[in-house]
C-alpha positions in Angstrom: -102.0 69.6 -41.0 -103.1 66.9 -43.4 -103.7 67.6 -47.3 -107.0 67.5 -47.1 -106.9 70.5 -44.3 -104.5 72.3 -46.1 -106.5 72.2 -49.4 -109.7 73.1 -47.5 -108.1 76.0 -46.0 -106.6 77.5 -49.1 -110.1 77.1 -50.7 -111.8 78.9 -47.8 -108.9 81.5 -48.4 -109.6 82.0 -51.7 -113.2 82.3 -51.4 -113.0 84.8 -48.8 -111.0 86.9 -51.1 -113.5 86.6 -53.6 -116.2 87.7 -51.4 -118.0 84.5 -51.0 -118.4 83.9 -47.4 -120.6 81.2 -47.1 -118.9 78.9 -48.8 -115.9 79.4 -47.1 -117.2 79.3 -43.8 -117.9 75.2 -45.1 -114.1 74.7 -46.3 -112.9 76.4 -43.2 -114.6 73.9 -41.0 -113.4 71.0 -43.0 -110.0 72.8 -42.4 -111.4 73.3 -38.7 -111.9 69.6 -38.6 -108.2 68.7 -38.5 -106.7 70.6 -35.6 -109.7 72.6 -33.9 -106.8 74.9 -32.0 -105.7 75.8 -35.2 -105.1 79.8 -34.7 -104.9 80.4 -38.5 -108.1 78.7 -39.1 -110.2 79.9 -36.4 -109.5 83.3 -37.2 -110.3 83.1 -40.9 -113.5 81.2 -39.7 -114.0 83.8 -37.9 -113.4 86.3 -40.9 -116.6 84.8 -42.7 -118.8 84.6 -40.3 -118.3 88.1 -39.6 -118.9 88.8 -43.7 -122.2 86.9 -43.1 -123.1 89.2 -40.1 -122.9 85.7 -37.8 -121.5 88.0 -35.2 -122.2 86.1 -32.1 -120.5 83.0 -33.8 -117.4 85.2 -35.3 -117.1 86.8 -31.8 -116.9 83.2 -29.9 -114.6 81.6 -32.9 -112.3 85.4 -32.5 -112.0 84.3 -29.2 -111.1 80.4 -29.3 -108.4 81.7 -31.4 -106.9 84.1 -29.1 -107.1 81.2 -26.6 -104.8 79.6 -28.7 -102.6 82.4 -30.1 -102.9 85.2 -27.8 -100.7 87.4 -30.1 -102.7 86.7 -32.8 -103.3 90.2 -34.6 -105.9 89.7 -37.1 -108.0 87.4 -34.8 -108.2 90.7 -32.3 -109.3 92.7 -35.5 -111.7 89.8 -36.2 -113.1 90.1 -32.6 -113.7 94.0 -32.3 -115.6 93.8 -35.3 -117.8 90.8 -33.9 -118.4 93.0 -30.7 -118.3 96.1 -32.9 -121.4 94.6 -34.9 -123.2 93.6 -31.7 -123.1 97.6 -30.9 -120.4 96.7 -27.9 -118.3 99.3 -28.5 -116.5 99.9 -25.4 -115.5 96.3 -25.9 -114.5 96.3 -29.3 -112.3 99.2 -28.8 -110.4 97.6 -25.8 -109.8 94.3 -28.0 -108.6 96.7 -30.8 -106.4 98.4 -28.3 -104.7 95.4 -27.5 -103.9 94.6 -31.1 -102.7 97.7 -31.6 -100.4 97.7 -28.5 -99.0 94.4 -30.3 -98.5 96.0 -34.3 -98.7 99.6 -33.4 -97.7 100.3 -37.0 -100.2 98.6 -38.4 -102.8 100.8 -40.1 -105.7 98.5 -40.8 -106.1 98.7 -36.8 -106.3 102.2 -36.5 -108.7 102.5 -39.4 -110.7 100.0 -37.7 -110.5 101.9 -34.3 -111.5 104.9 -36.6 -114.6 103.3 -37.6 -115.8 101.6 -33.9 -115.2 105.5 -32.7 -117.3 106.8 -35.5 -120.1 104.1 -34.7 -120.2 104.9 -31.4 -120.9 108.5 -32.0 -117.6 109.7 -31.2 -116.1 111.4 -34.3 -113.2 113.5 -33.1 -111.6 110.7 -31.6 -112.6 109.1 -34.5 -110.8 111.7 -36.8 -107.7 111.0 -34.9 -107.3 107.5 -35.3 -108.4 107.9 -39.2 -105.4 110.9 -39.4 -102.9 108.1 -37.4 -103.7 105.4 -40.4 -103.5 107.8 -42.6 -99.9 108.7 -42.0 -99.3 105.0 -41.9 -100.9 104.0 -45.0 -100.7 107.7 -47.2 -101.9 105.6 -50.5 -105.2 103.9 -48.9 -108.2 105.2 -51.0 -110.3 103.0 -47.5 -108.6 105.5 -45.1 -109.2 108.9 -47.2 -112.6 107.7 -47.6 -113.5 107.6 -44.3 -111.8 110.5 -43.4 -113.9 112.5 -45.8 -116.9 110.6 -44.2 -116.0 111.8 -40.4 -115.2 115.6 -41.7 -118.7 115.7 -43.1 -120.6 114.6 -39.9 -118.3 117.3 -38.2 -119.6 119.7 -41.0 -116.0 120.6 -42.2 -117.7 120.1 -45.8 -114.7 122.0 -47.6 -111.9 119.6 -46.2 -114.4 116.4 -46.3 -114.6 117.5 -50.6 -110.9 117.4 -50.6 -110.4 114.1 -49.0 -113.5 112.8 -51.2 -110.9 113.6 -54.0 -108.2 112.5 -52.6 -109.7 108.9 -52.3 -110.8 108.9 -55.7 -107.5 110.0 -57.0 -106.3 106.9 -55.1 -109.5 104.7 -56.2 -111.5 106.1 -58.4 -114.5 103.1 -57.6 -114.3 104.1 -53.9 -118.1 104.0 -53.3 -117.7 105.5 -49.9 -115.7 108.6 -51.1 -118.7 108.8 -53.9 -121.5 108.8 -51.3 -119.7 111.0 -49.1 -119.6 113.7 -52.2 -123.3 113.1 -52.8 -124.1 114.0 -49.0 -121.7 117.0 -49.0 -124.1 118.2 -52.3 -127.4 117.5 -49.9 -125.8 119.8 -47.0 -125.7 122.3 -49.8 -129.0 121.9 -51.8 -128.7 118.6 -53.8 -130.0 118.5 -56.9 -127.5 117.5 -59.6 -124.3 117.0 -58.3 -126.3 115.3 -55.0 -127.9 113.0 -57.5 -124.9 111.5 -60.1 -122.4 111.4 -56.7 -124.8 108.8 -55.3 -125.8 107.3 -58.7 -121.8 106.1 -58.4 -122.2 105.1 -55.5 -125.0 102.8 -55.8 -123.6 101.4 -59.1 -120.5 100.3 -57.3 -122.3 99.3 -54.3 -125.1 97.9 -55.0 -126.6 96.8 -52.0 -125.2 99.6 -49.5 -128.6 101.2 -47.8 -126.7 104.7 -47.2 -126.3 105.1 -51.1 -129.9 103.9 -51.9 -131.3 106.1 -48.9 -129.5 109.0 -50.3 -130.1 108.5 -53.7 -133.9 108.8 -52.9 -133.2 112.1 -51.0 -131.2 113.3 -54.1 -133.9 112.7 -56.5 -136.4 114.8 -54.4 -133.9 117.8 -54.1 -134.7 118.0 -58.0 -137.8 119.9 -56.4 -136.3 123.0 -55.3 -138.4 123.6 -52.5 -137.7 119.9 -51.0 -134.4 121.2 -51.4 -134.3 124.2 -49.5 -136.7 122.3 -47.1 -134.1 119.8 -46.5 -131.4 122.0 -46.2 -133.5 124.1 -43.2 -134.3 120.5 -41.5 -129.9 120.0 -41.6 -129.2 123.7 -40.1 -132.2 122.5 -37.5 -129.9 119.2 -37.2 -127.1 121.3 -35.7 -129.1 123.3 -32.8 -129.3 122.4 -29.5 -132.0 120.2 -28.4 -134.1 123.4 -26.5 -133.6 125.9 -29.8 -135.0 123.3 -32.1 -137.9 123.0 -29.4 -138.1 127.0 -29.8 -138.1 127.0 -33.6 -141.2 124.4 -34.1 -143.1 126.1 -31.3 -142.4 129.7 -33.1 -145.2 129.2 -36.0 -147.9 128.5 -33.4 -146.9 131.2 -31.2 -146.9 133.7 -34.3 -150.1 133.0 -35.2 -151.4 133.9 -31.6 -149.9 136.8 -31.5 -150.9 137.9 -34.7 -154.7 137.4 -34.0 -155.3 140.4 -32.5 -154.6 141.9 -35.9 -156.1 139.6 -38.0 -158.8 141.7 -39.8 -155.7 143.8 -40.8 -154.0 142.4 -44.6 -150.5 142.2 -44.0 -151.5 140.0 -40.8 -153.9 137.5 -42.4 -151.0 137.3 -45.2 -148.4 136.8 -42.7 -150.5 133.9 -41.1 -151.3 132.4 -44.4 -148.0 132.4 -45.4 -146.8 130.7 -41.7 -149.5 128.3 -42.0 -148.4 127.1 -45.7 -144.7 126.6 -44.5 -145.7 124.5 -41.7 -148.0 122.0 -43.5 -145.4 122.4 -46.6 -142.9 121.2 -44.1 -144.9 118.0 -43.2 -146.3 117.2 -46.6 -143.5 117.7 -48.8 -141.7 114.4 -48.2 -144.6 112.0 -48.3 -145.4 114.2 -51.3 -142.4 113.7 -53.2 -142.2 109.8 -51.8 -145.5 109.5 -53.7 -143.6 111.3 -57.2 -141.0 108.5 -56.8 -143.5 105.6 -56.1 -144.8 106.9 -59.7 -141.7 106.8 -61.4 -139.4 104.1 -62.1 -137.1 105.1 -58.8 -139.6 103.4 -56.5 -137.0 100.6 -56.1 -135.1 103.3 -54.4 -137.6 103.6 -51.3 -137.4 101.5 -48.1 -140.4 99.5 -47.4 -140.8 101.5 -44.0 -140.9 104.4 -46.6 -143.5 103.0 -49.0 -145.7 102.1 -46.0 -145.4 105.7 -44.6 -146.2 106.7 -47.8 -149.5 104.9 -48.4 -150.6 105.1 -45.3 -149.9 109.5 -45.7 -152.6 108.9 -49.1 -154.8 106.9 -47.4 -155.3 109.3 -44.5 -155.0 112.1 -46.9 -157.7 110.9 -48.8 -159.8 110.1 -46.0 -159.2 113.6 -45.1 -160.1 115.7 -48.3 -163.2 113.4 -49.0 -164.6 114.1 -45.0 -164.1 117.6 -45.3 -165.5 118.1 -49.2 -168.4 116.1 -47.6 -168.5 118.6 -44.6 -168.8 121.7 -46.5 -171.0 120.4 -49.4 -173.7 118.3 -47.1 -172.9 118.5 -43.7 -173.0 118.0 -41.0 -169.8 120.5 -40.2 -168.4 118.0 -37.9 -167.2 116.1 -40.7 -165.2 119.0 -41.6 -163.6 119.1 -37.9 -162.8 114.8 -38.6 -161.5 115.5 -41.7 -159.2 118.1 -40.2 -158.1 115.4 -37.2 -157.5 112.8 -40.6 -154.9 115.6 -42.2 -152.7 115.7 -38.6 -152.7 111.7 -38.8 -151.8 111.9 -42.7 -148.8 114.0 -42.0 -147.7 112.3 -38.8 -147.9 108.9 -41.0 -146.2 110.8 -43.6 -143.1 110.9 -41.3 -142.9 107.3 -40.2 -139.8 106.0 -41.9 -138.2 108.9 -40.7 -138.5 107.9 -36.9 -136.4 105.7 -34.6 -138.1 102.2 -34.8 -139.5 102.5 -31.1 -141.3 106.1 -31.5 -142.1 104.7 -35.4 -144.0 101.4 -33.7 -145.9 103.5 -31.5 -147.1 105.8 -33.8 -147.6 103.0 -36.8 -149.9 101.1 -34.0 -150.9 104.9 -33.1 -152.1 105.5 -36.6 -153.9 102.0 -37.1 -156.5 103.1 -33.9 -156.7 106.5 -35.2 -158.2 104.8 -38.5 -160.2 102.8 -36.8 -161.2 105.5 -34.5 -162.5 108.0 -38.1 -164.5 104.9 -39.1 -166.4 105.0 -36.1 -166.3 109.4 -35.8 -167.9 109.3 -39.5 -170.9 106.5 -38.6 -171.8 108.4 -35.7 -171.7 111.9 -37.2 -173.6 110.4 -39.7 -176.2 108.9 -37.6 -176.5 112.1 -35.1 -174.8 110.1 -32.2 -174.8 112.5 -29.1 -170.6 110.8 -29.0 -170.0 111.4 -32.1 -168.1 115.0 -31.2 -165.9 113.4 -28.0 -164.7 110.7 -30.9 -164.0 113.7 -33.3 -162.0 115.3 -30.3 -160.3 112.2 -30.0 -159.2 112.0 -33.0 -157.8 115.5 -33.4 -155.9 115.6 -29.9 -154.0 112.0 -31.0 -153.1 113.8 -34.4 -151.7 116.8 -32.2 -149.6 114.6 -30.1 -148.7 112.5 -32.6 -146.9 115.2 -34.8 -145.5 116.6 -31.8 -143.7 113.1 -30.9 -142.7 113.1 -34.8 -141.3 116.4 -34.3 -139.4 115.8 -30.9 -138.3 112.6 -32.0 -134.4 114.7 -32.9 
């Protein structure tokens, strides 16, 4: 390697360490330049890439260097996390595999198989490979902290705390193991410990989504009825699929069973109160989204969140204003639009929340239902002989579209 390769690699070294990427991918290719089968420097090309989330390019480079150093270690670690990062799990964890059957010992491996396992949805196996690195590297804050991590999405919330600690005994800036203590506080209520737990973490993470994400959730827990709210929707979380299904059907099926008696007190009461859970369980979080938005925490909301949110006002409004009008001036149908605008404010309300398939077909959902009011109201308005099919319309979209919002777990 000529002197000019060697410095350009050592610079690309030294900027990788430093966390700047970019401009080590540039030294590395000068590097690159000199011997393009260099094993060395394809695989700490491949390293930056992979930093800048390149992960076709880092996947390709991993590879060219294997072709040239099959034995390579660090350019198989480079590799799985290419595939890992293109969602290729089965793939990543076969190339991880074959590093590991070349440096069994070596513990960054297994904490990387760790986290592929726990990405692909699978953490028990992912617990074991975390406990394997673990007893290979007992001093890594990295390897406590995502054991913590997997213990909490397996709800063992008492051993997760301890091996929060222990990674903050070890590191006491581990933003992982801080964000893992802040979710451990939501599972049991939030509020303050929920709230400075991910205040750490965001400080020493600034750009991690997780932390911001459950920053925002912290600060509405200071509400205690978002909290208790929240902690229902995570005891819902662990049901199967067809009891969930039974518990959002239940408040619909009470109140019809409870209408035979509902000239009796304890039975309107009962239905009042059902009723005032279920739209409290829909309005609440665009609710306390719209607090935040108010305050100087709005940074802390997502854009899909902020979108959700407006567009939960806007129908809200829309809503209140068509069934004020209703019940002052008439017509009454404007009472039945404005009740069809309230489903489509709290199914809006609950965009962000959504996967982004069921979230674009209800954002292009909401959209027609707007547009679909605008044209209930000027016919209601004008005495249209449509203008009740539109208001139907309008109420049977808002019915299925909270019902996809709800099924959507």
């Amino acid at each position: 390697m000529s002197e000019v390769a060697q410095t350009a690699r050592q610079r690309g070294m030294a900027l990788l360490d430093l966390g700047r990427a970019e401009e080590a991918e540039r030294h590395l290719r000068t590097a690159l330049a000199d011997d393009p089968a260099d094993p060395v420097v394809l695989t700490l090309l491949g390293d930056a890439l992979l930093r800048q989330e390149k992960f076709g390019p880092a996947m390709d480079t991993a590879r060219s260097a294997l072709a040239a150093e099959p034995e390579m270690v660090m350019a198989h670690s480079v590799l799985a996390a290419a595939l890992g990062g293109q969602k290729r799990f089965d793939e990543a964890l076969d190339t991880l595999r074959r590093g590991l059957a070349l440096a069994p010992e070596f513990a960054g491996l297994h904490l990387q198989e760790a986290a592929v396992l726990a990405a692909a949805q699978r953490p028990e196996a992912a617990l074991a490979s975390a406990d394997l690195a673990q007893r290979l590297a007992p001093e890594s804050s990295e390897v406590a902290a995502l054991r913590a991590a997997l213990l909490c999405d397996l709800r063992r919330f008492d051993e997760a705390l301890a091996a929060a600690d222990d990674a903050l005994r070890l590191d006491p800036e581990n933003a992982e193991a801080h964000r893992v203590r802040g979710v451990i506080a939501l599972h049991r209520g939030g509020g303050r410990d929920a709230v400075r737990a991910h205040r750490d973490a965001l400080r020493l993470d600034p750009t991690d989504v997780d932390s911001r994400d459950g920053l925002s959730v912290a600060l509405k827990t200071r509400n205690p009825l978002y909290g208790l709210l929240l902690r229902f929707s995570l005891w819902l979380d662990t049901l199967p699929r067809g009891v969930r299904l039974a518990v959002l059907v239940a408040p619909l099926v009470l109140t019809r069973l409870l209408r035979p008696y509902e000239e009796q007190l304890w039975a309107r009461l009962l239905i009042i109160v059902v009723v005032a859970l279920a739209l409290l369980s829909w309005t609440l979080e665009p609710l306390m989204n719209t607090v935040l938005l108010l305050g100087r925490e709005r940074h802390l909301l997502s854009a899909t969140a902020k979108r959700a949110t407006y567009a939960f006002l806007a129908f809200l409004a829309a809503a209140i204003a068509a069934a004020v009008s209703g019940q002052v001036n008439g017509p009454a149908q404007l009472t039945t639009l404005g009740l069809g605008l309230g489903l489509w404010a709290m199914a809006a309300g609950s965009l962000h929340l959504l996967g982004p398939g069921r979230r674009k077909a209800i954002g292009f959902g909401a959209a027609g239902a707007a547009a679909v009011a605008a044209l209930a109201a000027t016919l209601i308005l004008t005495a249209a002989p449509s203008a009740t099919a539109t208001v139907v319309v309008l109420l049977v979209s808002g019915v299925a579209a909270l019902w996809v919002s709800a099924l959507s777990g």
